[in-house]
N, C-alpha and C positions, 0 to 999 in steps of 0.2 A: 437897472432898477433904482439904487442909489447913488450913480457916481453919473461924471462926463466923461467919454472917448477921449483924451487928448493925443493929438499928431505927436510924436517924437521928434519930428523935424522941424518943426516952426507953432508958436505957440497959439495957441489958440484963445478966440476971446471967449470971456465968459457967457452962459445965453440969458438972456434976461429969465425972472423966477415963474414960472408959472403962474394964472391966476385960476383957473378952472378946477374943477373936481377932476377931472381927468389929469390932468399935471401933476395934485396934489398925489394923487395916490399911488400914481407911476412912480413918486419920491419916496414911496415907501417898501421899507425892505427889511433889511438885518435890525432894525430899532422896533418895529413894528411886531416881529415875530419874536424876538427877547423878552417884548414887553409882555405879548398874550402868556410865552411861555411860564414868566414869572406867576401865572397865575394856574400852578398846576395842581393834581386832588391834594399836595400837600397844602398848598396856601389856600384852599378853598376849606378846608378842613381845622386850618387856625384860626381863618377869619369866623369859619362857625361858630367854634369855641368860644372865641370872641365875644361875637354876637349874642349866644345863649345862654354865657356868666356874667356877663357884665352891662347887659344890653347894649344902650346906643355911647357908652364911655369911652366907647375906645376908639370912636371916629374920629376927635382929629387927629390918630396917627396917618391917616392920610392925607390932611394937608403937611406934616411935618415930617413923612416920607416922600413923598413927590418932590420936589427940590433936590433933597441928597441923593435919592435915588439916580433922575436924572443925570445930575454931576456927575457924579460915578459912570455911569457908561455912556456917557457924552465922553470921558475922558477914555477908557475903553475902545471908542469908536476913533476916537480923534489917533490914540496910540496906534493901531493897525493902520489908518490909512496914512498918516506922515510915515510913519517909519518903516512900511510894507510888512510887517509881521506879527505874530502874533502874540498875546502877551507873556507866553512862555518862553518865546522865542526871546524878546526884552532882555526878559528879566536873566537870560541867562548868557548875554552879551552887557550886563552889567554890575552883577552879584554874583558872590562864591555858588558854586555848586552847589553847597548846604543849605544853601538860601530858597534857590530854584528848586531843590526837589523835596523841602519843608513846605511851598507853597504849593508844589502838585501834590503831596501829599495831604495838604488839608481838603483841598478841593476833590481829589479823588474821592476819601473817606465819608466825608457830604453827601456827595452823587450817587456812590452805589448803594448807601442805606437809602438815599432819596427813591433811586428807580425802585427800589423795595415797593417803600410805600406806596409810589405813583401805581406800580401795576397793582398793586392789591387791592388800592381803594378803586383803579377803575374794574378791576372781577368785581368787587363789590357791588358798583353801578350796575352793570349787564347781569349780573344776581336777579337784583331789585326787579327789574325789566323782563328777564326773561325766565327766570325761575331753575336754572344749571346752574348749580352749583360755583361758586369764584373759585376753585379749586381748578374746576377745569378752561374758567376765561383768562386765566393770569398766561397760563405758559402757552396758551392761546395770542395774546396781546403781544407776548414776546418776542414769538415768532415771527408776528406779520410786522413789526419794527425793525426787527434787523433784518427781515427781508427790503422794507421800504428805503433802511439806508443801503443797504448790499447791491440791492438793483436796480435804483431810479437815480438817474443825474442831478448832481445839484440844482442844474435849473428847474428840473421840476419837482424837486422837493420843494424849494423854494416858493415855488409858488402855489403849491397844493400846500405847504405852512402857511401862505399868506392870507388865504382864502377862508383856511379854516381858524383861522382868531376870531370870524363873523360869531362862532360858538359863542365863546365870553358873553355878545351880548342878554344872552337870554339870562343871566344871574340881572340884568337891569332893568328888565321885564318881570324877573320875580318881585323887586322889592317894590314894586307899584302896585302889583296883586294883593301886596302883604297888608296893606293899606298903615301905614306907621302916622305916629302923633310927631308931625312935621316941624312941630311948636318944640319940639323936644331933640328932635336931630336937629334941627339947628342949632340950640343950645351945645348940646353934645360937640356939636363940630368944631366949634370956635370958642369954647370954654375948656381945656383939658383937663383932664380927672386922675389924677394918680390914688393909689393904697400900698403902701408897702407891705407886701405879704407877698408867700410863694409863689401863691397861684398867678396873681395877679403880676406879678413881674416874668411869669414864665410865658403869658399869653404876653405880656409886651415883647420881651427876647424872640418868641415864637413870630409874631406881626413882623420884625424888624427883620431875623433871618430869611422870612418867607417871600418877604419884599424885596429887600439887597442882599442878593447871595451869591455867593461865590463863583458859583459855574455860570453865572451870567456875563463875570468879568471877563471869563476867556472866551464864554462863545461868542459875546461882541465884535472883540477885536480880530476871530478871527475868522467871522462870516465878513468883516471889513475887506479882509486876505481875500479872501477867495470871491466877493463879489468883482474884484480887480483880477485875481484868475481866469475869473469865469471869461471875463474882458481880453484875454490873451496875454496877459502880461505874469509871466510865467516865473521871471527870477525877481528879487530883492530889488535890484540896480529901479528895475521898471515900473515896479509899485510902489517904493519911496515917493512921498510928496504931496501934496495935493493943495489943489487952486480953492479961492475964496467960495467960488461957487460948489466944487464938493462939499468941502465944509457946511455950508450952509444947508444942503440937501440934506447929509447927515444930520443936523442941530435940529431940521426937522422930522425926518424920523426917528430918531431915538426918545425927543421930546413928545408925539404922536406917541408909539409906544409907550411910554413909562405912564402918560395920562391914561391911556385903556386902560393898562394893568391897575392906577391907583382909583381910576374912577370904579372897575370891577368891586375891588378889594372893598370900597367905603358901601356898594349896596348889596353885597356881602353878609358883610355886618349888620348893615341896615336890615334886609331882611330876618335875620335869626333871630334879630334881636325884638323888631317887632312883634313875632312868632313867638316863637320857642320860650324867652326870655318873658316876655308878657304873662305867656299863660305858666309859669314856672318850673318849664323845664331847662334847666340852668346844669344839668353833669354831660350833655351832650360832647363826648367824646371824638367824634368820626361824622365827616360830611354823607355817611349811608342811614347813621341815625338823625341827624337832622333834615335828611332827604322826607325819612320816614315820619317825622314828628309835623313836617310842613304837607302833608296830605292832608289830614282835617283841618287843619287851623289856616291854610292859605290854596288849596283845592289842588286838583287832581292837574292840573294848566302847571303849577308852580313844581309842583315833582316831579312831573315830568321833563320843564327846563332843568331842573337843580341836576337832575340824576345824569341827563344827556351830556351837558356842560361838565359833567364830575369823566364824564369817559372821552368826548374831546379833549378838553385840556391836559387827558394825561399822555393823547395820541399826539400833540403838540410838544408837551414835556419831556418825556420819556429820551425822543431821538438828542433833543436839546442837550440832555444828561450824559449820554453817554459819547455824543460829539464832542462834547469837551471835555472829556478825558482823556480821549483820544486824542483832539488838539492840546491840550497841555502835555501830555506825554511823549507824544510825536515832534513839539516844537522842542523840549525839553533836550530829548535825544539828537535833536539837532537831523531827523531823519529826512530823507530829499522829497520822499512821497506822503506830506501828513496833510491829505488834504479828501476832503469829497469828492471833488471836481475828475477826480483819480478814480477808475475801476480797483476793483477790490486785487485782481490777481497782480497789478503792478505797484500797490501800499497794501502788504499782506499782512506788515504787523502792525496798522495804524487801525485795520477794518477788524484785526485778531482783538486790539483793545477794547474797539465798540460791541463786539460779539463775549469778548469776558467780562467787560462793565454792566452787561445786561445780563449774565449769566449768573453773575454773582447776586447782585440786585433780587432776582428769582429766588436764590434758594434763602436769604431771608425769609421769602414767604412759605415757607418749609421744614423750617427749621424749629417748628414750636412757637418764633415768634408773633404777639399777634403782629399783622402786618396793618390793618385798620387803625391800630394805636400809634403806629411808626410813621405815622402823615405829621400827626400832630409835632413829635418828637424827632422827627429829620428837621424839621422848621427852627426848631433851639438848637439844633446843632448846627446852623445855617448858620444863624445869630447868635453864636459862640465862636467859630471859627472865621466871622466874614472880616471882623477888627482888622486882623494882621494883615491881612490881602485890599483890604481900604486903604490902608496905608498905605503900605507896594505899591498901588495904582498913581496914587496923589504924587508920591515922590517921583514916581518914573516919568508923570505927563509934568512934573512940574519942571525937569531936568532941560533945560538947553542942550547939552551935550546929547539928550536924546532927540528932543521935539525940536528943536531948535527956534526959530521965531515961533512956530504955533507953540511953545509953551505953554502950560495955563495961566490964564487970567487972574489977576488979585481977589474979584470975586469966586472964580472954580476954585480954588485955593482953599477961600474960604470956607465953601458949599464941603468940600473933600474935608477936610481937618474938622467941621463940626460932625459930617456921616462921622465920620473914625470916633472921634469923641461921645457921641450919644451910643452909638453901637458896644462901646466898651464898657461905658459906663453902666448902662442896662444888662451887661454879660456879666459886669462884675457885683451888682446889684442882685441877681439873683443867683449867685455862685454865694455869696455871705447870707442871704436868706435861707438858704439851704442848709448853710452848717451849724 
């Protein structure tokens, strides 16, 4: 899907790059479904927010997310395929123990309040739609997820994920229904609008963690692993490496990906904003109340994409979340079987993480807490937590002794150390708003 077979015994040339639609998409894989992933009920939920306080302000965080974002799991992708492992696995043949398990510890904590949110908000959708209660579609959703990773082979996860990011499109079909003052999102996009205030810095932290988040870093690098798995190359020795033309393949899927995710994100906004924000309702909390608020005001066509997309993407998300907890703590542990490719009964404690990461996740929504509320607020703790693990990323791909010639670029470099910088600066921006 995204790599080339090479013979072990004599090298082989590169093939020239595809020109057709059918090449292009054949190259698409682990970039492609990271990128839809990014775009789950939690970021559909901040984008609303977004959209519905501030109207069309906060558009060009999508052109000033797409680049870092990019970078970052360009570097992600690039680490798993040089180095054959994953970035837990890295980080843990290069840093103290404290270090490796301070950064699975961030990314766990992230993830399990995230699947919270994600299944809550999509009970919420199938609410909306079918009128049972989200009480009983949550441990509904739950079940038929860890069923999906427990009994279906990566390759057809893989490709039943690929299929289903077509979802996404329908949020770009909403914002055309919505009919928006064009004269004004342009403005909006290529003018930035800042305010210093709480709110307003908490829906930027909220944009940024939703966008570049943590469990993205690892699950890149290590559907990299396992796309080379999948391939037969089973130990370290034989997935170290890669030719100009993998690379390239990758540059373009991941790039492919992160454009869906940013182009989603921007008509996202766009729509709420035209909506919601227009006619004045600006405290929209939850992508189920601005499901509801876009019935009259952008028709019965646009709720029904917004609400269907709000339960795809969390069908997408959810597995996402808890596979990289799994893969951070399995590479972590240094365990022989931390992989999907693997039946559950020969990686018992790798599949035991994906079945407690989503168990936990559930009884958030149980627990008293709203869960509907927890979309928006996993998303700033996204974009609290991603700083440190931007860093981790940049230094590991930029190490020789790791990457070796494919080091990063003077530009990736760049791209890494401004994500790290804008993300901290906006975490520490609204932590001193706050006090």
């Amino acid at each position: 899907m995204s790599k080339v077979q090479i013979e072990p015994s004599k090298p082989s040339p590169e093939r020239k790059p595809g020109h057709g639609v059918r090449d292009f998409l054949k190259e698409l894989g682990p970039g492609l479904i990271t990128g839809a992933a990014d775009d789950d009920p939690s970021g559909i939920s901040t984008y609303s927010v977004a959209g519905a306080s501030y109207g069309y302000a906060t558009l060009w965080t999508a052109l000033l997310s797409f680049p870092l974002m990019a970078a970052i799991q360009l570097m992600c992708a690039r680490l798993g395929m040089v180095t054959g492992r994953g970035l837990a696995s890295v980080i843990r043949t290069r840093y103290p123990r404290w270090v490796l398990w301070l950064a699975c510890l961030l990314v766990i904590v992230a993830n399990v309040f995230n699947i919270g949110a994600d299944l809550g908000g999509m009970a919420d959708g199938m609410q909306m739609i079918s009128g049972v209660p989200s009480y009983v579609w949550t441990p509904s959703f739950a079940v038929l997820i860890v069923g999906l990773l427990f009994w279906t082979s990566y390759r057809t996860m893989a490709r039943v994920f690929k299929w289903l990011t077509m979802v996404l499109f329908a949020y770009v079909v909403t914002a055309f229904l919505a009919h928006p003052n064009w004269s004004a999102v342009l403005r909006a996009t290529f003018i930035p609008h800042f305010e210093w205030s709480k709110e307003y810095l908490a829906v930027l932290v909220g944009i940024l963690g939703t966008t570049i988040s943590p469990y993205l870093f690892f699950w890149q690098a290590a559907q990299e692993v396992e796309e080379d798995r999948d391939r037969g190359k089973s130990t370290v020795a034989q997935r170290k490496g890669s030719t100009n033309e993998e690379l390239r393949i990758a540059r373009t899927d991941v790039i492919t990906g992160m454009l869906l995710s940013n182009v989603v994100m921007y008509f996202l906004i766009l729509t709420t904003a035209a909506t919601l924000h227009l006619h004045g309702m600006k405290n929209i909390e939850t992508a189920k109340q601005a499901a509801e608020a876009l019935r009259p005001l952008a028709g019965q066509g646009a709720y029904w994409l917004f609400t269907l997309g709000l339960i795809g993407t969390g069908m997408l998300a959810v597995p996402v979340l808890a596979g990289s907890c799994a893969y951070a703590i399995g590479e972590a542990g240094n365990w022989r079987s931390a992989s999907l490719n693997v039946k559950p009964r020969l990686a018992p404690k790798f599949y035991a993480v994906i079945g407690a990461s989503i168990v936990v996740g559930l009884a958030f929504d149980f627990t008293g807490m709203n869960a509907v509320k927890m979309l928006f607020w996993s998303a700033i703790l996204n974009g609290l937590l991603a700083p440190p693990l931007v860093v981790m990323v940049v230094l590991l791909t930029s190490d020789r002794k790791v990457m070796g010639a494919r080091a990063n670029s003077s530009t990736m470099k760049v791209l890494g150390w401004i994500c790290a910088l804008v993300m901290t600066a906006a975490a520490v921006a609204l932590l001193l708003s706050m006090s």
